[in-house]
N, C-alpha and C positions, 0 to 999 in steps of 0.2 A: 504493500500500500504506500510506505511510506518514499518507496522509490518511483513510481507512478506519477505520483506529487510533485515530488524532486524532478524529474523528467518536463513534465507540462510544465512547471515554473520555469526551467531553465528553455523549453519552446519557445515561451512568453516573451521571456525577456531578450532572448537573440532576436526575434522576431520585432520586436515594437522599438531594440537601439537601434537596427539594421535601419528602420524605417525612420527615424529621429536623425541618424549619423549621416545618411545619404538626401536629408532635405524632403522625404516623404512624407515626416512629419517635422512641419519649418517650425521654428521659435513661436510660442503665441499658441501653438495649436494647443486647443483645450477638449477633451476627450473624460469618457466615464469609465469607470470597470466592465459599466452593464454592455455599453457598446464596443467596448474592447472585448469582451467576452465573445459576444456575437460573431464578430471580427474574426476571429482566430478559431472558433468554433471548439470550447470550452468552459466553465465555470470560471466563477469571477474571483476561486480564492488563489488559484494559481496566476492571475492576471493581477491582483493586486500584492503578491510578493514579488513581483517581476517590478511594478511598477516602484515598490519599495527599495527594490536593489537600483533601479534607475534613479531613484530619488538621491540613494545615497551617492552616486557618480553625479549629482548634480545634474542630471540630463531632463529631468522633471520636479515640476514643485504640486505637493496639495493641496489644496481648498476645502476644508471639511463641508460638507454636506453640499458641496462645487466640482467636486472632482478633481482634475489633474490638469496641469498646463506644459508642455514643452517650454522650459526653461529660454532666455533670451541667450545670448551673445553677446557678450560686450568687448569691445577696445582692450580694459584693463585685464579681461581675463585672455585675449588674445596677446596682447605687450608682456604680459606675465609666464608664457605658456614658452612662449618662443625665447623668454630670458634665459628660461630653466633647458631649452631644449640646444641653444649658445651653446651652453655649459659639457652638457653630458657630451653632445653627439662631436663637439672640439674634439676630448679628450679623444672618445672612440674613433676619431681619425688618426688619431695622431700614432696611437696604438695598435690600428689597424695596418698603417702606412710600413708599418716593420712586422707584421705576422701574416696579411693576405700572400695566398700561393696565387698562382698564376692562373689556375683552374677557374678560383676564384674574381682574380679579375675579368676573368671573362667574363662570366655572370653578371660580372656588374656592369660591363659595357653593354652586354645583350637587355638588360633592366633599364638603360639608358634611352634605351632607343623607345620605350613605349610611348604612345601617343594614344589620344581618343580625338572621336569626334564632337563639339558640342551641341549638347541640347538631347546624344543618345545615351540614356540611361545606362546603361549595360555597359559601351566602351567608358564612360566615366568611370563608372566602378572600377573598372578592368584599370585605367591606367593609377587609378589612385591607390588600388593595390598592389601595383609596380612599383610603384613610388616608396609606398611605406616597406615594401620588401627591395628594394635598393637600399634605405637608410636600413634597416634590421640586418642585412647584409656587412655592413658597413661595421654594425654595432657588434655582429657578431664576431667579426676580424679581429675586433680588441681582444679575444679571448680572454674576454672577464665576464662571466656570467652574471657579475653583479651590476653592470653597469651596460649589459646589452637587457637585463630586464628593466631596468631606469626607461630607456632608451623605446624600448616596445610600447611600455606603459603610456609616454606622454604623446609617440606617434600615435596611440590609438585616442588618446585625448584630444590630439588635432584632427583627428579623422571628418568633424563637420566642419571645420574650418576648409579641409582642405575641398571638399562635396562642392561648399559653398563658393571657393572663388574660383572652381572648374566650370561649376555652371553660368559664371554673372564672364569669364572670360578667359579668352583660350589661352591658356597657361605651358600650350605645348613647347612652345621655342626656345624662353626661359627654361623652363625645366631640364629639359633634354641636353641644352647646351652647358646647364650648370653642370650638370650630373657626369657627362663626357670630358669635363675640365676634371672635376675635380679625379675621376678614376684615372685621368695621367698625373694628375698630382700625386694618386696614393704609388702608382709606380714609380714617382722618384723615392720614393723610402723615408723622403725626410719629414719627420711628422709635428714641426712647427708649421712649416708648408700646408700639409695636410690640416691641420687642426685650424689655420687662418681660410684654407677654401670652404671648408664645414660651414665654420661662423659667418663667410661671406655668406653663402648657400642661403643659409637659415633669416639671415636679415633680408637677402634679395625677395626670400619668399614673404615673409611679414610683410613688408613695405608695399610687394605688388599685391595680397589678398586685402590688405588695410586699405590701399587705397581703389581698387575695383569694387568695395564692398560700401564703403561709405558714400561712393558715385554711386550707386544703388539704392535708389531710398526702400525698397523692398526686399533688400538683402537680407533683415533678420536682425541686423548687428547694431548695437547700440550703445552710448559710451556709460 
């Protein structure tokens, strides 16, 4: 029984971030148990533990006797996110720049090369999980366990940030071209090199999602 349970909550909740992370469900969206229920075609107590774990990741907020709302977006939690993200995925080049094998670089040039189309749901997904699995790549070279799971954790914490500034604009060019720099930088081996193209990387990206997102007055994001 008590696995059944466990199973449907954890359906729930893959199910309702998947739709929250990729902009199906935008910031603002305000939703109930009972029609979440409906939705996914289950009982509302498995659908309100799912929404509890979401509440804890901040991805939703409660309204007693109101229901639930998709959490907003704001500036300071994106300025905040990418400070913290500076930091770790630096180091993880710099560490990676002296442990990646060559097999390895391959992988990351062929993760390079991903592109989507915009406005198609499907190739968005598709390159934004290139993207995060080019950086987890990246993280995992440092061969520090503890600091490729840092690293996992706040990529997936950008994961609506990153939805959102794929869809408001085409992010292909930038992306591609940082990502193809910086994998000949991790082959010169020297990982101040490395660790200053990361933090280039990481601001280039801030700056172009910050500002395609606040030209957008329906972008979601707000200071």
């Amino acid at each position: 029984m008590t696995k059944t349970k466990t199973s449907l909550t954890d359906q729930a909740y893959q199910q309702l971030r998947h739709r929250i992370i990729t902009g199906q469900l935008p910031p603002g969206s305000e939703m109930s148990e009972l029609e979440l229920a409906d939705e996914l075609a289950m009982s509302k107590t498995p659908v309100r533990e799912a929404l509890g774990r979401l509440g804890v990741e901040g991805l939703v907020e409660a309204f007693p006797r109101r229901g639930y709302r998709v959490t907003s977006v704001t500036v300071k939690d994106m300025n905040d996110l990418f400070a913290v993200r500076a930091m770790l995925e630096g180091t993880a080049g710099a560490l990676a720049s002296v442990n990646l094998t060559d097999n390895e670089f391959e992988q990351l040039d062929a993760l390079a090369d991903a592109s989507y189309v915009r406005g198609e749901n499907v190739s968005t997904q598709s390159f934004v999980r290139a993207n995060e699995d080019f950086h987890t790549a990246i993280a995992r070279g440092s061969r520090n366990p503890r600091l490729l799971s840092l690293v996992v954790s706040h990529l997936e914490e950008c994961g609506r940030f990153f939805y959102m500034g794929a869809q408001v604009r085409d992010v292909n060019p930038e992306t591609t071209n940082d990502h193809h720099r910086i994998v000949a930088i991790l082959r010169q081996r020297d990982p101040e090199a490395a660790r200053a193209a990361m933090i280039e990387h990481n601001e280039n990206t801030r700056q172009g999602l910050l500002r395609a997102l606040l030209d957008k007055s329906d972008s979601g994001i707000s200071f």
